[in-house]
mmCIF file as Biopython writes it, N, C-alpha, C and O atoms, coordinates in Angstrom:
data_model
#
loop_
_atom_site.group_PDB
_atom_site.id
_atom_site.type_symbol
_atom_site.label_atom_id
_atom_site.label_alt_id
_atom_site.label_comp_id
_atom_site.label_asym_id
_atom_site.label_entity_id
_atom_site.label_seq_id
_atom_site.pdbx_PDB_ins_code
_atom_site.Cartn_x
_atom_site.Cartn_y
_atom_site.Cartn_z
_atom_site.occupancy
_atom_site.B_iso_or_equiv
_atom_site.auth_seq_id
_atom_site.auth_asym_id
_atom_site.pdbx_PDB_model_num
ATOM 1   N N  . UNK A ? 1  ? -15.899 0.050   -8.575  1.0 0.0 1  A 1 
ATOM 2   C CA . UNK A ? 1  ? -16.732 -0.839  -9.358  1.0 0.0 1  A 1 
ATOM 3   C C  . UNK A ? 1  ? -17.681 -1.616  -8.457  1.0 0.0 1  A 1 
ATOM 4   O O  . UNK A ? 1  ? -18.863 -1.773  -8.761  1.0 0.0 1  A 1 
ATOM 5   N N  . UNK A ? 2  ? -17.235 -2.014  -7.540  1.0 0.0 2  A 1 
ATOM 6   C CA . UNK A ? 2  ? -17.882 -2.952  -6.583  1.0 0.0 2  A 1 
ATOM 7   C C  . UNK A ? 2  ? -18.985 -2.284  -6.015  1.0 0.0 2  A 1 
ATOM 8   O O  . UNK A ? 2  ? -20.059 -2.851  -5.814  1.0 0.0 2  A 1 
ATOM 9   N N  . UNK A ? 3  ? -18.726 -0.892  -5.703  1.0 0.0 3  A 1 
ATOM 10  C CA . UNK A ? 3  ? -19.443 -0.355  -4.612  1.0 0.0 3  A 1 
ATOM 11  C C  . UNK A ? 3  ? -20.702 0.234   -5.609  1.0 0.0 3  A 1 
ATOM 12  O O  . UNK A ? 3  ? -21.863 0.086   -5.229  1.0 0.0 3  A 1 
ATOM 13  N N  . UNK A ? 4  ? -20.431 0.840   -6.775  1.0 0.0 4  A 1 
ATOM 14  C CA . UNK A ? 4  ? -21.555 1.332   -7.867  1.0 0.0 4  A 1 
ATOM 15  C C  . UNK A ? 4  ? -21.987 0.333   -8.324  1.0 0.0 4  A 1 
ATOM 16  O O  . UNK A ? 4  ? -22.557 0.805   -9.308  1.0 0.0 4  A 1 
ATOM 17  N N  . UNK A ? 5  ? -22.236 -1.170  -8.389  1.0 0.0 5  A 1 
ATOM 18  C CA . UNK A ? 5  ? -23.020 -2.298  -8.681  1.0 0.0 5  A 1 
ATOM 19  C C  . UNK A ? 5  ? -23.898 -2.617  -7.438  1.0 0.0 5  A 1 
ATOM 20  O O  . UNK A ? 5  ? -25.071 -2.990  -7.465  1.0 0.0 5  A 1 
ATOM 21  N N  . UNK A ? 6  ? -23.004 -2.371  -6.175  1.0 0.0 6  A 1 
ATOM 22  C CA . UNK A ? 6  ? -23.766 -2.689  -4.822  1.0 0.0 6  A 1 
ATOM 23  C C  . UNK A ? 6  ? -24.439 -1.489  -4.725  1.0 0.0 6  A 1 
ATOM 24  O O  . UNK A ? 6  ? -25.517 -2.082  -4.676  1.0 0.0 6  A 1 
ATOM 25  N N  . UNK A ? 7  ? -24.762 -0.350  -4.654  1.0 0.0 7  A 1 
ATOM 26  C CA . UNK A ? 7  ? -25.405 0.786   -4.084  1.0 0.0 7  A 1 
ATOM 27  C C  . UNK A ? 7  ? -26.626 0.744   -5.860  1.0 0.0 7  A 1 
ATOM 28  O O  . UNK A ? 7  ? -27.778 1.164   -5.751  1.0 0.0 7  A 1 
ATOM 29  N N  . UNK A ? 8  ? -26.254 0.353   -6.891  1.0 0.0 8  A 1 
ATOM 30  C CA . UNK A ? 8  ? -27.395 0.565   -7.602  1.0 0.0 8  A 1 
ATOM 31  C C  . UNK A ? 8  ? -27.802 -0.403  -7.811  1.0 0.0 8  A 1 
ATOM 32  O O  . UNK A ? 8  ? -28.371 -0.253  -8.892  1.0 0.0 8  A 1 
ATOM 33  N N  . UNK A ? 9  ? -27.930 -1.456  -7.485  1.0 0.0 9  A 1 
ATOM 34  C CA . UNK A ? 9  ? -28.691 -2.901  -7.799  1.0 0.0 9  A 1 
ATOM 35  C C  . UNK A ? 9  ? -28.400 -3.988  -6.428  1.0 0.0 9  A 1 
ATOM 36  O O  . UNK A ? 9  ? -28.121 -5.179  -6.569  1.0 0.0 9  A 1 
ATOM 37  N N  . UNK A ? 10 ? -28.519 -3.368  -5.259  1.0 0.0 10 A 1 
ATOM 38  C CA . UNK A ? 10 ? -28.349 -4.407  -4.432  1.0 0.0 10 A 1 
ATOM 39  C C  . UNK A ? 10 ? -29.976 -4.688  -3.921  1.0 0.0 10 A 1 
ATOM 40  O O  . UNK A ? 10 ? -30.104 -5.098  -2.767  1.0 0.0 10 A 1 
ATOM 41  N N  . UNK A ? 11 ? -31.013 -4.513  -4.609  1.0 0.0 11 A 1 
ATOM 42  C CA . UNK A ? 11 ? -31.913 -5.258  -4.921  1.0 0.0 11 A 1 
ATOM 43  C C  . UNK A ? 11 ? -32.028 -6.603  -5.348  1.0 0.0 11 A 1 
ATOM 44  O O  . UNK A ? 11 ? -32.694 -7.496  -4.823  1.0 0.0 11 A 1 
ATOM 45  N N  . UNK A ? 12 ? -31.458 -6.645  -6.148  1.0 0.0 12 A 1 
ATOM 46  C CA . UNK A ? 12 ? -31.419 -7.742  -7.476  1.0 0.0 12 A 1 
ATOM 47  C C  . UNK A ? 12 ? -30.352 -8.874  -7.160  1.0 0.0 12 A 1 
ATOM 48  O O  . UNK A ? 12 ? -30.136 -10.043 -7.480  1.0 0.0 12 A 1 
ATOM 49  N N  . UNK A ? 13 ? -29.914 -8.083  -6.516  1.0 0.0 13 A 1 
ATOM 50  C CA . UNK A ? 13 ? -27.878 -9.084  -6.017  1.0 0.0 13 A 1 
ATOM 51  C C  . UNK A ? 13 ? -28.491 -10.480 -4.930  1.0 0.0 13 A 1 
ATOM 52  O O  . UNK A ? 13 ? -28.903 -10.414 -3.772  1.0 0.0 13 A 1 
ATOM 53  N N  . UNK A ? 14 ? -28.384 -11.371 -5.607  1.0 0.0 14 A 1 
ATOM 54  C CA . UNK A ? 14 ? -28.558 -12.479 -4.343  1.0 0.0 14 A 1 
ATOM 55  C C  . UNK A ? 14 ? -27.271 -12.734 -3.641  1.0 0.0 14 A 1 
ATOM 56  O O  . UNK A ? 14 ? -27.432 -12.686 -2.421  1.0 0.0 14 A 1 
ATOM 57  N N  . UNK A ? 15 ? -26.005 -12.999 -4.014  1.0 0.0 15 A 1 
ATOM 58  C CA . UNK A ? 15 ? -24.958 -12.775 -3.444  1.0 0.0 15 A 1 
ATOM 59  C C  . UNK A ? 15 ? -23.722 -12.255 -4.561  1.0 0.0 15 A 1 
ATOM 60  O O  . UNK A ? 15 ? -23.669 -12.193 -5.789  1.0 0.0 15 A 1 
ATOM 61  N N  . UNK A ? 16 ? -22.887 -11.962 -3.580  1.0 0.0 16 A 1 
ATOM 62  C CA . UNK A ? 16 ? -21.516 -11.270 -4.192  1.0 0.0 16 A 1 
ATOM 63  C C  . UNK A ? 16 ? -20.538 -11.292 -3.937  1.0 0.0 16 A 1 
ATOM 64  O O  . UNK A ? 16 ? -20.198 -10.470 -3.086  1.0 0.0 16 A 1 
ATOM 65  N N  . UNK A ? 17 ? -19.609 -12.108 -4.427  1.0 0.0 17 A 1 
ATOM 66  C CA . UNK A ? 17 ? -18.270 -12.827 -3.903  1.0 0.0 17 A 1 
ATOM 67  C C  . UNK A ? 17 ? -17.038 -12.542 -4.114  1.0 0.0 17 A 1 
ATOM 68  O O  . UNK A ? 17 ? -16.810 -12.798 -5.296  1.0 0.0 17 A 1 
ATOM 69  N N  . UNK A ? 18 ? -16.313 -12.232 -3.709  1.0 0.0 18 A 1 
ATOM 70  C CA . UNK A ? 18 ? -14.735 -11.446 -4.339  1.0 0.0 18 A 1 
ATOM 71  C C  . UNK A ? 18 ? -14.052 -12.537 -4.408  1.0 0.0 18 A 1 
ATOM 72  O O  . UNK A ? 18 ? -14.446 -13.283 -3.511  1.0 0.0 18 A 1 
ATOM 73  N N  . UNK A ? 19 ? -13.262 -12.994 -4.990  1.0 0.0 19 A 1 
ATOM 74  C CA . UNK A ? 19 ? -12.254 -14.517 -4.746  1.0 0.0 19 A 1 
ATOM 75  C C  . UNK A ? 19 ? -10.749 -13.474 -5.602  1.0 0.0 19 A 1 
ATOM 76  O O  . UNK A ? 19 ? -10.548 -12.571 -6.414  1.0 0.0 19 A 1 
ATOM 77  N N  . UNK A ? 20 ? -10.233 -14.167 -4.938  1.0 0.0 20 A 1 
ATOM 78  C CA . UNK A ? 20 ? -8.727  -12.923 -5.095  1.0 0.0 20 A 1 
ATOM 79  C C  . UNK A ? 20 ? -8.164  -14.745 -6.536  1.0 0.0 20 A 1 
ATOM 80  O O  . UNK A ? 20 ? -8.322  -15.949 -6.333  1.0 0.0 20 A 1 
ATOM 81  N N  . UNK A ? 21 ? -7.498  -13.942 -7.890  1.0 0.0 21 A 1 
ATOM 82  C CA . UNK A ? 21 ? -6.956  -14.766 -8.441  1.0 0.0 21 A 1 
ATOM 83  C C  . UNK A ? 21 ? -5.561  -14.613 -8.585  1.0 0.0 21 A 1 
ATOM 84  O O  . UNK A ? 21 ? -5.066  -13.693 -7.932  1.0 0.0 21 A 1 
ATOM 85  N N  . UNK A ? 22 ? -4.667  -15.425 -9.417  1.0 0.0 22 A 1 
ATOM 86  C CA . UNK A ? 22 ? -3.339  -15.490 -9.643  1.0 0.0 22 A 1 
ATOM 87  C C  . UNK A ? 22 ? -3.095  -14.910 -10.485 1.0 0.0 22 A 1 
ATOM 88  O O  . UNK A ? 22 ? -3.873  -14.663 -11.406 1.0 0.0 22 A 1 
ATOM 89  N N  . UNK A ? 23 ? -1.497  -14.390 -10.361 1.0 0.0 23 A 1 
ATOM 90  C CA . UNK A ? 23 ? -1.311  -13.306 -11.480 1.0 0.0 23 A 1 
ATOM 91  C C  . UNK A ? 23 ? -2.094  -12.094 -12.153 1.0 0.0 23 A 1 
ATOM 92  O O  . UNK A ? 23 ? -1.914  -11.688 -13.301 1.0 0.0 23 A 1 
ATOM 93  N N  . UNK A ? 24 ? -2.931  -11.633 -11.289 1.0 0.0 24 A 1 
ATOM 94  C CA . UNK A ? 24 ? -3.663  -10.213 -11.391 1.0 0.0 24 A 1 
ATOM 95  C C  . UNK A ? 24 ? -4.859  -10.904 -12.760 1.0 0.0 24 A 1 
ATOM 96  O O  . UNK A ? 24 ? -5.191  -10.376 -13.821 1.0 0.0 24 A 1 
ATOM 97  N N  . UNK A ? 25 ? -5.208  -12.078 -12.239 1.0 0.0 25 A 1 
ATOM 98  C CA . UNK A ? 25 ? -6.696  -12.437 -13.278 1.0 0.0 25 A 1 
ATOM 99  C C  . UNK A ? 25 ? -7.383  -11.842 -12.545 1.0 0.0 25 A 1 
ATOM 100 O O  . UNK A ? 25 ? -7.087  -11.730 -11.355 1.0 0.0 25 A 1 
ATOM 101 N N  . UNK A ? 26 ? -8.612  -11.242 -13.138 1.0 0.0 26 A 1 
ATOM 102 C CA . UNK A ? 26 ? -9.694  -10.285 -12.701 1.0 0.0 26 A 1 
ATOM 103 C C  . UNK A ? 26 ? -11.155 -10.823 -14.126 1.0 0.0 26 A 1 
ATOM 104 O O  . UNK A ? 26 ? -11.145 -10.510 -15.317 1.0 0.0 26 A 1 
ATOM 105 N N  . UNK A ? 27 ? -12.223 -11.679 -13.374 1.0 0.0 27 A 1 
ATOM 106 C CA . UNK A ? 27 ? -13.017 -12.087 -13.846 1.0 0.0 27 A 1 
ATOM 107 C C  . UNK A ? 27 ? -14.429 -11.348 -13.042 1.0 0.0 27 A 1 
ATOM 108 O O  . UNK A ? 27 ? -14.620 -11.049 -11.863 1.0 0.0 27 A 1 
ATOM 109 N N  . UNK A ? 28 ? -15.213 -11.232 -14.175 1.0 0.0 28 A 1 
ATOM 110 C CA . UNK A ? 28 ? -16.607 -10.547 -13.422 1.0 0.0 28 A 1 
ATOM 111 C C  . UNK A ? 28 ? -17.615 -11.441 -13.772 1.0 0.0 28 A 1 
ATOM 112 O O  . UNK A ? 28 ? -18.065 -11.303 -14.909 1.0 0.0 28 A 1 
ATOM 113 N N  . UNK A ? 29 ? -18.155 -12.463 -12.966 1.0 0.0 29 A 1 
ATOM 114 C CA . UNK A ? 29 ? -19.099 -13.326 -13.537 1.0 0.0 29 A 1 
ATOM 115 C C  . UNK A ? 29 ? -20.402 -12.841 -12.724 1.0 0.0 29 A 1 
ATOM 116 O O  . UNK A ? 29 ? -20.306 -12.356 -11.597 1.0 0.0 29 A 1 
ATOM 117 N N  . UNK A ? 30 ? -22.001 -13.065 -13.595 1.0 0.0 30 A 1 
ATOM 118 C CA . UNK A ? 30 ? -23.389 -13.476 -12.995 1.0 0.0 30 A 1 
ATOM 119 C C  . UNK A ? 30 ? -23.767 -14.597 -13.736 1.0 0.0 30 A 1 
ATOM 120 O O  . UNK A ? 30 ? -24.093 -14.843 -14.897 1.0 0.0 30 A 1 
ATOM 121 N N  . UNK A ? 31 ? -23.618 -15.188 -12.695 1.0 0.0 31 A 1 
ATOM 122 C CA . UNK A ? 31 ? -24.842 -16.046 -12.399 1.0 0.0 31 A 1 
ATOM 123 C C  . UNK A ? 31 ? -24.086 -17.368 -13.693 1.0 0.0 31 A 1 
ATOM 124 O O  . UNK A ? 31 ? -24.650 -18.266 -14.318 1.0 0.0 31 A 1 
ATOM 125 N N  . UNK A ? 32 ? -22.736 -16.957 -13.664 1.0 0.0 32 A 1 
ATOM 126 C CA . UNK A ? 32 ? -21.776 -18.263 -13.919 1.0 0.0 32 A 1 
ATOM 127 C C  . UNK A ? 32 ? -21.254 -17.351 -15.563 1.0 0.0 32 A 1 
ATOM 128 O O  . UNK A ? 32 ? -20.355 -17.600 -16.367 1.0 0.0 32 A 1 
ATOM 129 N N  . UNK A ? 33 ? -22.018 -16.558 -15.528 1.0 0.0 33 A 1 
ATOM 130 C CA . UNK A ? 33 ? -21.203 -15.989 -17.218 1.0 0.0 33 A 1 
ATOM 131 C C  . UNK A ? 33 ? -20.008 -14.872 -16.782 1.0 0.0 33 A 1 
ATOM 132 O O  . UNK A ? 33 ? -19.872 -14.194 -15.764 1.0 0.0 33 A 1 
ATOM 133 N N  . UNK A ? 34 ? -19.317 -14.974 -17.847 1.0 0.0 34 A 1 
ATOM 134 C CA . UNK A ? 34 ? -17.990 -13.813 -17.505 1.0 0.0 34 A 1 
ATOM 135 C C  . UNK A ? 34 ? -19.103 -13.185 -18.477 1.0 0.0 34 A 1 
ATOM 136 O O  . UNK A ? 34 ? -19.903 -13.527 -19.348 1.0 0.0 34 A 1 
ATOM 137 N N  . UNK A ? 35 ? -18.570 -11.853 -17.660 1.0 0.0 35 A 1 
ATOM 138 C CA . UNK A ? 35 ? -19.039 -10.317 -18.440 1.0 0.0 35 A 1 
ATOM 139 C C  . UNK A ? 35 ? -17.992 -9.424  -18.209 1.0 0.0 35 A 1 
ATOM 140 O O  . UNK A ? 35 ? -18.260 -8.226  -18.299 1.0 0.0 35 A 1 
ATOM 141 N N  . UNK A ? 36 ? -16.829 -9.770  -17.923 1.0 0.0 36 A 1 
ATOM 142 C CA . UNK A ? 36 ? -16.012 -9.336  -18.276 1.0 0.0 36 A 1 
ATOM 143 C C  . UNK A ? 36 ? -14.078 -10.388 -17.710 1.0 0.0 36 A 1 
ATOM 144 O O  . UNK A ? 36 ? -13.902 -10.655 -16.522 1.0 0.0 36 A 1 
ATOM 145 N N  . UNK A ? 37 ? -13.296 -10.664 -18.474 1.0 0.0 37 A 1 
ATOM 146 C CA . UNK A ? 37 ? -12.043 -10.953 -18.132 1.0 0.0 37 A 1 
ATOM 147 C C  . UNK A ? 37 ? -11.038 -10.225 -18.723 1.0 0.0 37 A 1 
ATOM 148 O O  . UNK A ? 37 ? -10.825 -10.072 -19.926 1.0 0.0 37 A 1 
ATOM 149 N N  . UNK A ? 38 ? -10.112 -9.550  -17.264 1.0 0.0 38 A 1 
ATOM 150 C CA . UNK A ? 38 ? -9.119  -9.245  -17.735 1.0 0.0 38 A 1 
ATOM 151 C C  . UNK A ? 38 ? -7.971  -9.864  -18.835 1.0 0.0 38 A 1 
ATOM 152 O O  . UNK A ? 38 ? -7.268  -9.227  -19.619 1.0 0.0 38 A 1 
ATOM 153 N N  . UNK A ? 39 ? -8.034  -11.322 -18.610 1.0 0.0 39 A 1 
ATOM 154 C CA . UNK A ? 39 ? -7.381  -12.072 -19.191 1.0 0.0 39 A 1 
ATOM 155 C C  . UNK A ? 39 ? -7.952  -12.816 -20.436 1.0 0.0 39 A 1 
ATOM 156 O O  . UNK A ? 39 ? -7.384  -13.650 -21.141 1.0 0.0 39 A 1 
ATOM 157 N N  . UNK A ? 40 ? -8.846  -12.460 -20.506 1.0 0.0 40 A 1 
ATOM 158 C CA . UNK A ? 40 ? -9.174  -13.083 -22.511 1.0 0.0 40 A 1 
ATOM 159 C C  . UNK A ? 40 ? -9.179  -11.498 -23.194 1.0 0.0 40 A 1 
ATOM 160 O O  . UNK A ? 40 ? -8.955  -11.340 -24.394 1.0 0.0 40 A 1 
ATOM 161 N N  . UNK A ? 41 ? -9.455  -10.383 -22.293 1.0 0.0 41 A 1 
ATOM 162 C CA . UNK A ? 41 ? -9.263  -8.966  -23.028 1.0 0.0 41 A 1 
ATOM 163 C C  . UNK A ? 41 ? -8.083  -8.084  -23.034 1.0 0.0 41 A 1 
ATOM 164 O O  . UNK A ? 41 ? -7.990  -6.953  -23.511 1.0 0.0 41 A 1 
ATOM 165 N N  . UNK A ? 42 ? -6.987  -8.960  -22.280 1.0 0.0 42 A 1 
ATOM 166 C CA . UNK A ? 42 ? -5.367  -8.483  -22.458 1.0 0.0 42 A 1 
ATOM 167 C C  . UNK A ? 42 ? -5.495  -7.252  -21.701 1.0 0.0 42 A 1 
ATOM 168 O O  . UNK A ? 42 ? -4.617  -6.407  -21.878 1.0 0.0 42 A 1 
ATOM 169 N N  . UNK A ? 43 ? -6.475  -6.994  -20.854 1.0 0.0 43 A 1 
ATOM 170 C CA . UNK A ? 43 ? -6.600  -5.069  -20.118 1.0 0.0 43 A 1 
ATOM 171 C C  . UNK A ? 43 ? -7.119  -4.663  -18.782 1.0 0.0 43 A 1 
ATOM 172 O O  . UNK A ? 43 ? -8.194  -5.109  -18.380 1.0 0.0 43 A 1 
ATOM 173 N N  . UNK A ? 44 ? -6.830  -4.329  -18.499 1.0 0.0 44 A 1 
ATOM 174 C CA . UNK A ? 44 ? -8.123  -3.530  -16.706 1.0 0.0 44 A 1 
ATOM 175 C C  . UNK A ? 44 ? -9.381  -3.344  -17.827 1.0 0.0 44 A 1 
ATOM 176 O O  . UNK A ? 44 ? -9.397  -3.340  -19.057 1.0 0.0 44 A 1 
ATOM 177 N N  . UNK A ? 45 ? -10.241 -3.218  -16.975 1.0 0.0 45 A 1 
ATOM 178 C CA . UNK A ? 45 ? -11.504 -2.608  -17.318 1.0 0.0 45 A 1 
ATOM 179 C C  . UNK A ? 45 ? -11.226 -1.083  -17.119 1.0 0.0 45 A 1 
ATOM 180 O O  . UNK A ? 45 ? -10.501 -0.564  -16.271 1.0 0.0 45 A 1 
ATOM 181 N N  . UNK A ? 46 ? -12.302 -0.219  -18.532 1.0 0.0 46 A 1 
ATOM 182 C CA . UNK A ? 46 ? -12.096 1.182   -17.974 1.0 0.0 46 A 1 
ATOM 183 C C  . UNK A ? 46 ? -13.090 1.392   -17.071 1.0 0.0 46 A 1 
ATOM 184 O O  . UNK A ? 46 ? -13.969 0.578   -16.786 1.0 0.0 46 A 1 
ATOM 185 N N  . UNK A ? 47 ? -12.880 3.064   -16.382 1.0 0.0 47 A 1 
ATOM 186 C CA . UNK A ? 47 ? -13.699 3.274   -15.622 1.0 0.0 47 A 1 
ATOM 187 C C  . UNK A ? 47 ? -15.324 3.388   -15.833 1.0 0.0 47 A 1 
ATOM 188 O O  . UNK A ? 47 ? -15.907 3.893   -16.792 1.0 0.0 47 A 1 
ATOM 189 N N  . UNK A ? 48 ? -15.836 2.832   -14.774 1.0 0.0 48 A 1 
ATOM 190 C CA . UNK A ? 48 ? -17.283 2.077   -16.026 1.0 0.0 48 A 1 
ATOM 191 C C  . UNK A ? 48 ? -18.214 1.056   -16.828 1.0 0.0 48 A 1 
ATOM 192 O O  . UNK A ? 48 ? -19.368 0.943   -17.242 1.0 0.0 48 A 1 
ATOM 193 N N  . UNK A ? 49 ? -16.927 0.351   -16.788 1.0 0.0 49 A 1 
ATOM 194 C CA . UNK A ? 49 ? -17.050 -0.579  -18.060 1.0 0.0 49 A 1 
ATOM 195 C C  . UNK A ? 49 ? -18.303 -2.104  -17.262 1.0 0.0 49 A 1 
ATOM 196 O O  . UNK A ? 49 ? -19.397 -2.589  -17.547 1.0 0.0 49 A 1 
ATOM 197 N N  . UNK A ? 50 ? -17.288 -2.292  -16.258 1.0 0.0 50 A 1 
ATOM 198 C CA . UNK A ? 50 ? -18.367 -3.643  -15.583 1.0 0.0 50 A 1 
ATOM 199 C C  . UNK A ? 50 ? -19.233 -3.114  -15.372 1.0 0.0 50 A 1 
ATOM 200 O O  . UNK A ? 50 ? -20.084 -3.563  -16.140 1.0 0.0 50 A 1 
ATOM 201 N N  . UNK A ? 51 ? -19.801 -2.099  -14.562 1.0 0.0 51 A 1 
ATOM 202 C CA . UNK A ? 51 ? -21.462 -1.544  -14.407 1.0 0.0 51 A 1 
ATOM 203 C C  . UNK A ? 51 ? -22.098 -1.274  -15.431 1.0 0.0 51 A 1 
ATOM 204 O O  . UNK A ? 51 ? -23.324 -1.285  -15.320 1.0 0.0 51 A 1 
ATOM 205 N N  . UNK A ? 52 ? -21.576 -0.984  -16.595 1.0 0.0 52 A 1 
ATOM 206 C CA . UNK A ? 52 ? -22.150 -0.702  -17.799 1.0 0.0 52 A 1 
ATOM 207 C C  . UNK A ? 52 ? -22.518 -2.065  -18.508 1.0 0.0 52 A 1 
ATOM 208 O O  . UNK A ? 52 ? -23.598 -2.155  -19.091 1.0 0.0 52 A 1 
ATOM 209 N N  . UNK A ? 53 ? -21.340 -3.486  -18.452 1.0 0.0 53 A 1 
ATOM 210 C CA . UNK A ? 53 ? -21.871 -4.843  -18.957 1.0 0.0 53 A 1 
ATOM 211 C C  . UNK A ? 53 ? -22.472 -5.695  -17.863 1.0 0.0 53 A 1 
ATOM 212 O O  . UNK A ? 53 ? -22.762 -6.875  -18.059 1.0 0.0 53 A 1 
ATOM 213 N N  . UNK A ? 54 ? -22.690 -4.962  -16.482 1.0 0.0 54 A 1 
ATOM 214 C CA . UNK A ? 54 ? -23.850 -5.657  -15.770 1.0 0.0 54 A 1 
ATOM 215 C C  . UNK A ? 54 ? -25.266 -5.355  -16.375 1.0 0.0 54 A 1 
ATOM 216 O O  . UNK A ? 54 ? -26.034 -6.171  -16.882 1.0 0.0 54 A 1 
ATOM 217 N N  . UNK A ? 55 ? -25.482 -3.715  -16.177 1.0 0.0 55 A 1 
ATOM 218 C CA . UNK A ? 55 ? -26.418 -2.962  -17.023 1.0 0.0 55 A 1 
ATOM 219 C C  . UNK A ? 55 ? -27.215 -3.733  -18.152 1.0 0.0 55 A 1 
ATOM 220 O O  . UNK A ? 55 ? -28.378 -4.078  -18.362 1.0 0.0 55 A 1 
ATOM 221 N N  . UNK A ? 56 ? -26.006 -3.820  -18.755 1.0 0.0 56 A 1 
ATOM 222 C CA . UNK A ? 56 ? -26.583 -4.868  -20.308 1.0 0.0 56 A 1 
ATOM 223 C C  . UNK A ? 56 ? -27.180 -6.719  -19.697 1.0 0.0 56 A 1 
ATOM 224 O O  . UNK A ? 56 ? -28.027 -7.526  -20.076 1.0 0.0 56 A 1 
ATOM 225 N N  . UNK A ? 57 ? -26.300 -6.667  -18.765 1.0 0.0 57 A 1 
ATOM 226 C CA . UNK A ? 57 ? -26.897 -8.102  -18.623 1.0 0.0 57 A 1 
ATOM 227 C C  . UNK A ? 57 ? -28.011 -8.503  -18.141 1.0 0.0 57 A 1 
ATOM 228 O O  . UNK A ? 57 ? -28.583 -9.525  -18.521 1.0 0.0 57 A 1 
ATOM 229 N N  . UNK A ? 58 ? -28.525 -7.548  -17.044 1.0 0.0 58 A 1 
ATOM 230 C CA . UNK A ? 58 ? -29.650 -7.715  -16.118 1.0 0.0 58 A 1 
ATOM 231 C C  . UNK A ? 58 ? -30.337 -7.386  -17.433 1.0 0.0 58 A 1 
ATOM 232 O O  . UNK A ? 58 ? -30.699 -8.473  -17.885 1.0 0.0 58 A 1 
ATOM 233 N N  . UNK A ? 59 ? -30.685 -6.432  -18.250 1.0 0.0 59 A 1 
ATOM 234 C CA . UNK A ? 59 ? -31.767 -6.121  -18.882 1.0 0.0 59 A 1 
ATOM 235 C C  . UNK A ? 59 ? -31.909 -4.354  -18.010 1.0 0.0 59 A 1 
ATOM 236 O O  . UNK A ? 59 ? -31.546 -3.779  -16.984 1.0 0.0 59 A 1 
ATOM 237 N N  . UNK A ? 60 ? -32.808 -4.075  -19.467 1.0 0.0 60 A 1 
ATOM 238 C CA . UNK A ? 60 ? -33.572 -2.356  -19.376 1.0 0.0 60 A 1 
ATOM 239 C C  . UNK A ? 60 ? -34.628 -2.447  -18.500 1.0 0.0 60 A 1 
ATOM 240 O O  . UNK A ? 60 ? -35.176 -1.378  -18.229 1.0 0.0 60 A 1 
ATOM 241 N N  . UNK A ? 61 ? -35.062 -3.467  -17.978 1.0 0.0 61 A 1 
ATOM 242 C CA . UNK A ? 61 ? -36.402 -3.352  -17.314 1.0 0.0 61 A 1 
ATOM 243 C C  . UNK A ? 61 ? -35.687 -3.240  -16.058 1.0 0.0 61 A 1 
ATOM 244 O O  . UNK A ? 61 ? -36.249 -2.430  -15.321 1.0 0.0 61 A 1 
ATOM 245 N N  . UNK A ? 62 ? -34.787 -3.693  -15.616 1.0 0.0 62 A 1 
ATOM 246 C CA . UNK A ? 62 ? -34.222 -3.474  -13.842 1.0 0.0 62 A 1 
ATOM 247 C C  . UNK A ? 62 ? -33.984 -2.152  -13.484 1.0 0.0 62 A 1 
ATOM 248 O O  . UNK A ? 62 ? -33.021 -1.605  -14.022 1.0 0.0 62 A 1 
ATOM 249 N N  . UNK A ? 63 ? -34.469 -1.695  -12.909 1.0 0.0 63 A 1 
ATOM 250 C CA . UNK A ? 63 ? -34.043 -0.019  -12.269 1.0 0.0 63 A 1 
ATOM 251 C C  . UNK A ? 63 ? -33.139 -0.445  -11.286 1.0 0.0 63 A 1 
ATOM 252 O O  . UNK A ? 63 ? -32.814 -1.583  -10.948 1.0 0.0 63 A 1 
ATOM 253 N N  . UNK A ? 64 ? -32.735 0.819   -10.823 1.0 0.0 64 A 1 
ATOM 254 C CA . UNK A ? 64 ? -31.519 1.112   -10.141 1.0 0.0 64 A 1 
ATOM 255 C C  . UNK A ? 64 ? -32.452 1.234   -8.848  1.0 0.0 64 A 1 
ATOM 256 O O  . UNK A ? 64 ? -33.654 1.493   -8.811  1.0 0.0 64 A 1 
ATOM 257 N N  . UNK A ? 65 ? -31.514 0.960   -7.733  1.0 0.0 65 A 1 
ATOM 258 C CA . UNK A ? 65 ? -31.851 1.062   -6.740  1.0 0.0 65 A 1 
ATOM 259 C C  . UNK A ? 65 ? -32.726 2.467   -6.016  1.0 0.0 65 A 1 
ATOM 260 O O  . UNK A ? 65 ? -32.248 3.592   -6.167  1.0 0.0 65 A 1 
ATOM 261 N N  . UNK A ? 66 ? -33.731 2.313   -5.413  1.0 0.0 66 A 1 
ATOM 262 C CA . UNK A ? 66 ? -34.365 3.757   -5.201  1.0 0.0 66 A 1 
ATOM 263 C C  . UNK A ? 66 ? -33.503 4.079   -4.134  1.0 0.0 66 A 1 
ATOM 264 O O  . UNK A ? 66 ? -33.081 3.256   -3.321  1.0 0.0 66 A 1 
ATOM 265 N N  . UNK A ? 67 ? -33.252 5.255   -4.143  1.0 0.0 67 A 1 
ATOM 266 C CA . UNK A ? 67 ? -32.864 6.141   -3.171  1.0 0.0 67 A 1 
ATOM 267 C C  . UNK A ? 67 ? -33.806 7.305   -2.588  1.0 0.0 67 A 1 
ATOM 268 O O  . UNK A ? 67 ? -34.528 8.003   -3.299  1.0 0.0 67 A 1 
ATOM 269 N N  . UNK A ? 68 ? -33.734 7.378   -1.677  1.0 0.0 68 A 1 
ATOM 270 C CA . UNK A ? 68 ? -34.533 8.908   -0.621  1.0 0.0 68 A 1 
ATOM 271 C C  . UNK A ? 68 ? -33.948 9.826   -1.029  1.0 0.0 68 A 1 
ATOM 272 O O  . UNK A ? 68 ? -32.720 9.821   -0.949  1.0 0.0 68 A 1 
ATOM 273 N N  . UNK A ? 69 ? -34.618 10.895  -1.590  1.0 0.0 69 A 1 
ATOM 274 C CA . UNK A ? 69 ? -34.029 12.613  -1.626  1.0 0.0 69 A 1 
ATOM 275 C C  . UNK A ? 69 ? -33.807 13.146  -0.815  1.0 0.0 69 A 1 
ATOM 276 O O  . UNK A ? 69 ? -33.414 14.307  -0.927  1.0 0.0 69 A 1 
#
């Protein structure tokens, strides 16, 4: 998850912070909003799921990081 948010939008990323929580809480916040908690959604995220509600958050106009062919 970490690494497919960093390799396609580390344009856009001003910083990115891991903070380890208690009892296996797992929160995904920008820019102070959860976009995703394990613990108000009773679950892991599936595979996908946070890059897909970053996706939604930045907006359709942000492209993905260019890459060289």
């Amino acid at each position: 998850m970490t690494d497919e948010i960093l390799t396609n939008y580390q344009h856009v990323i001003d910083r990115f912070i891991l903070i380890t929580g208690e009892k296996g809480a797992f929160e995904v916040k920008v820019n102070d909003d959860v976009i995703f908690s394990k613990k108000t959604l009773g679950r892991h995220a599936e595979p996908g799921e946070v890059l897909r509600l970053f996706k939604e958050y930045i907006g359709p106009d942000v492209e993905p990081y260019p890459r060289s062919k």
